[in-house]
N, C-alpha and C positions, 0 to 999 in steps of 0.2 A: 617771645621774641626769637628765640634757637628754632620753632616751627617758621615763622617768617622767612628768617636767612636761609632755611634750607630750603624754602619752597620759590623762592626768591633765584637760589641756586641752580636750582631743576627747572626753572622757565629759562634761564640763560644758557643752562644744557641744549635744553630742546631746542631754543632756537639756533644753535652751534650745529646739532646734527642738522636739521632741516635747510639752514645753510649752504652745509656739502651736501645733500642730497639734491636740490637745486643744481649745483654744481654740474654734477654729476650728469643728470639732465638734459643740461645743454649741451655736452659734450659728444651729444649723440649727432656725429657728422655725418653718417649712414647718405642723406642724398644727396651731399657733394662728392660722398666716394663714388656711389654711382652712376652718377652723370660721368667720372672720369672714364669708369670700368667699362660703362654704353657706351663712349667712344671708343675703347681699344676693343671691344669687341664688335662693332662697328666696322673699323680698319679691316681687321680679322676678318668682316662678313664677303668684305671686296676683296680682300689679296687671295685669300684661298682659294676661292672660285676660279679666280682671273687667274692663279698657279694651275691648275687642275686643268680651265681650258687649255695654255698655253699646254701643257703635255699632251691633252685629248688634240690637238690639233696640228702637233708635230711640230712645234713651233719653241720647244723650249731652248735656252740656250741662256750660256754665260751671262747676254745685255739683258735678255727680256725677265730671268729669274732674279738676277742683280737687281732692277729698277724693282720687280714686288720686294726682297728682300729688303730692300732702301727703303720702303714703304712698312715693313713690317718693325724693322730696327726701330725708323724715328716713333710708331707708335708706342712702343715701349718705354721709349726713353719722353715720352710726353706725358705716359702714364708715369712712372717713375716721379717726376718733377714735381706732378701736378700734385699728387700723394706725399711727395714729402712734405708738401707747401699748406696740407688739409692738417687742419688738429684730429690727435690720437680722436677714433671714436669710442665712446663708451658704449655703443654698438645698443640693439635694439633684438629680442627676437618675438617680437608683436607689433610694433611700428612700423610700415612701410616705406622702407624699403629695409628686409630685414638681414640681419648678416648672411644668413643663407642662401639670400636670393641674391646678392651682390658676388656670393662667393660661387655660384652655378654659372653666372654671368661668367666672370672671371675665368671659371676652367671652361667654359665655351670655348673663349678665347683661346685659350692655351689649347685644346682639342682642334680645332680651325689649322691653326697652325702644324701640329702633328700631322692631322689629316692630310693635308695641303701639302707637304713635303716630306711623305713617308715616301714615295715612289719614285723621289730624283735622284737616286743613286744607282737604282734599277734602270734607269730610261738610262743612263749614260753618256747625255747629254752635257752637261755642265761639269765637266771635269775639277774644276776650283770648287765645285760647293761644301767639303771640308773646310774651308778658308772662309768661305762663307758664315756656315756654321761656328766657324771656331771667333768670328766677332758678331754674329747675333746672339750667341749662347749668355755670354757675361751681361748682356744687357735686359734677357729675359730674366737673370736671375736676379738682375738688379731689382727689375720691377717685382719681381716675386716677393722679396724679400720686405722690398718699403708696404708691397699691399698689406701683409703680414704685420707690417709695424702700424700701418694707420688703421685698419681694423683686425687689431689683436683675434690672435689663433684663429683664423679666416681660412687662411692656408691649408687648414687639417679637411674640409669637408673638399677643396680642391684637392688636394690629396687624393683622397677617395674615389671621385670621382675622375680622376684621371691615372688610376690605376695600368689601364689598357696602353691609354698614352706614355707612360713612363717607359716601356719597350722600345717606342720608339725614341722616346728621347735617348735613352744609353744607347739604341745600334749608331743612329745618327750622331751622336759627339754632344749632345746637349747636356753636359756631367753636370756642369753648373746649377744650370736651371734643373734638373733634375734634382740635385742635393737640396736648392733654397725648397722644393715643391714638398720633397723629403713622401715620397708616397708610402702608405700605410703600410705596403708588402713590396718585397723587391720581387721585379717583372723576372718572366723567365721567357728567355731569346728560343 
């Protein structure tokens, strides 16, 4: 009877683990993070460019880098939203779409944006773009941060990969975003 109940026991075990193991399973959100991520870097694919010409073309200036700027912001803050609103993932690294590739995505993004406006301090056209910076910044780190919370330590291989980037984020005023991205080695100016 004592062989019974313990074996009786250890089937109600196993099914308690297997369970949370299931659990666990579904929590794998990985393609609704990235559907978010492909849209912000998406956004990212248009503003940078369309920054870039407007300098290659002589044409930049306080309204025209304002309106990509207003385009860049609200990306952020819709990645932001959208990510808080996804459940935590229990992430995947053989499933596709795998953290890693969500997280290459993601410092695409973030590189677009460097890229894109490393050289409007130089042009010297847009005199306000400190003020600019100084309200995209909080919002980039916003989004940095929730990515980071909805697919746990995601952040670290952005990191990495945006090592070159982090330069420009400290000359440019991006402390924020800079701190949430937390890159592996501090850039040197």
């Amino acid at each position: 009877m004592l062989a019974l109940y313990r074996l009786f026991t250890l089937a109600l075990a196993s099914v308690a683990c297997a369970r949370t193991l299931d659990v666990r399973q579904v929590t794998n959100t990985n393609a609704a993070i990235n559907a978010i991520v492909d849209r912000l870097d998406e956004t990212m694919r248009h503003a940078g460019p369309a920054i870039l010409t407007l300098m290659a073309n002589h044409k930049l200036s306080p309204t025209t880098l304002g309106t990509q700027m207003d385009s860049i912001g609200a990306a952020f803050r819709r990645t932001t939203t959208a990510l808080a609103a996804t459940p935590v993932s229990g992430g995947s690294t053989t499933v596709m779409p795998t953290n890693d590739e969500i997280a290459v995505t993601y410092s695409d993004a973030m590189q677009l944006v460097s890229a894109s406006l490393s050289g409007i301090i130089r042009n010297g056209r847009v005199p306000n773009f400190p003020t600019m910076v100084a309200t995209l910044d909080p919002i980039m780190a916003a989004a940095a941060t929730q990515f980071n919370k909805t697919l746990p330590n995601s952040i670290s291989l952005v990191a990495i990969m945006l090592r070159d980037a982090g330069q420009f984020l400290l000359a440019e005023g991006f402390n924020q975003t800079f701190a949430a991205i937390k890159p592996t080695t501090a850039p040197t100016t």
